[in-house]
C-alpha positions in Angstrom: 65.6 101.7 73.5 64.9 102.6 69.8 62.7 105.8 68.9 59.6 104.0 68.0 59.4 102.1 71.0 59.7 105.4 73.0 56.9 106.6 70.4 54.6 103.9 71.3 54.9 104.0 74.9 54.4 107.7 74.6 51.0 106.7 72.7 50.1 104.5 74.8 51.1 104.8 78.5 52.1 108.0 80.9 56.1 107.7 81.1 58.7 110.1 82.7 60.7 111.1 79.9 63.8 112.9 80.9 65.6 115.0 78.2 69.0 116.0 79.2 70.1 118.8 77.2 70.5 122.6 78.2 67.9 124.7 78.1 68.8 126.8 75.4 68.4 122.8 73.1 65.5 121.8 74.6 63.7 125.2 74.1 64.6 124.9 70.4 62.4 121.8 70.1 61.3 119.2 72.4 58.8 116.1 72.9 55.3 117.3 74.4 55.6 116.4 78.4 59.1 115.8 78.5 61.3 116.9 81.6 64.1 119.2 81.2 66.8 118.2 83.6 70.1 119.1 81.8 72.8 116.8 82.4 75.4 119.2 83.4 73.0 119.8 86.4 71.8 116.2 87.2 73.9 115.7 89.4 72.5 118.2 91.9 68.8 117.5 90.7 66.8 115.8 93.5 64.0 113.9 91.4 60.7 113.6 92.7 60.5 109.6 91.2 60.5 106.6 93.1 63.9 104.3 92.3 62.1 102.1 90.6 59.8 103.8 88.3 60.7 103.9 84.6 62.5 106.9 83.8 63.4 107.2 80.2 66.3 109.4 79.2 66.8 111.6 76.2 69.5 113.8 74.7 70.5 115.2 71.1 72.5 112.5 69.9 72.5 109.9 72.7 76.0 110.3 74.4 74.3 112.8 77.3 71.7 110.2 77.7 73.7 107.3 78.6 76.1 109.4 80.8 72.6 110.7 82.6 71.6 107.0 82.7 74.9 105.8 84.1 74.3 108.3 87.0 71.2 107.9 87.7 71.9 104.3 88.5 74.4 105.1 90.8 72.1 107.4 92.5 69.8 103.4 92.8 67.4 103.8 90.0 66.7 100.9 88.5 64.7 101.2 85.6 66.2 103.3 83.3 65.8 103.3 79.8 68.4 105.4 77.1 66.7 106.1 74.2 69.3 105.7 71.0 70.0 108.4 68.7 68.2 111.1 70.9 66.2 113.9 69.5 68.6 113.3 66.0 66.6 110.0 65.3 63.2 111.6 67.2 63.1 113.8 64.3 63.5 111.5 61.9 60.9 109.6 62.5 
C-alpha cells in the first residue's frame, strides 16, 4: 500500500497502524495514533486484534514492515497491509 492511500484511510476511517521500529525511531517522529510494536520484539507481542481486522504496518524504509507483515501472517492474520517506503516516503508527502 502506497503513502497516500494510508493517508486517506487515516482521514477517513479508524485503522490499526502498526509502526515497527525501535523506540528510540519512533520517539524521533511518528504518525499521530500509531502503535509502537518494534519488530525485533513482535515476535513475543501478544496483539490485542482480532485475525482478521486490518492491521497496517509501518517501518523507516519498508524492509521491517514486510518482515513484520510476513510474521504476522504466520501468526493467521489475514489482512495485513505493508505500507511502501515507510516513514522515508510518509515524510515526503
Amino acid at each position: 500500500m502506497d503513502v497516500e492511500t494510508l493517508q486517506n484511510r487515516l482521514e477517513n476511517e479508524e485503522i490499526t497502524l502498526l509502526d515497527v521500529r525501535e523506540l528510540d525511531e519512533y520517539e524521533g517522529g511518528h504518525i499521530e495514533g500509531v502503535v509502537n510494536a518494534p519488530l525485533s520484539s513482535l515476535n513475543e507481542t501478544k496483539l490485542p486484534y482480532a485475525k482478521d481486522e486490518p492491521i497496517y504496518i509501518i517501518c523507516r524504509s519498508g524492509n521491517r514492515s514486510a518482515q513484520a507483515a510476513e510474521l504476522l501472517q504466520d501468526r493467521g492474520y489475514t489482512e495485513i497491509y505493508d505500507v511502501s517506503g515507510g516513514m522515508i516516503a510518509w515524510e515526503q508527502k
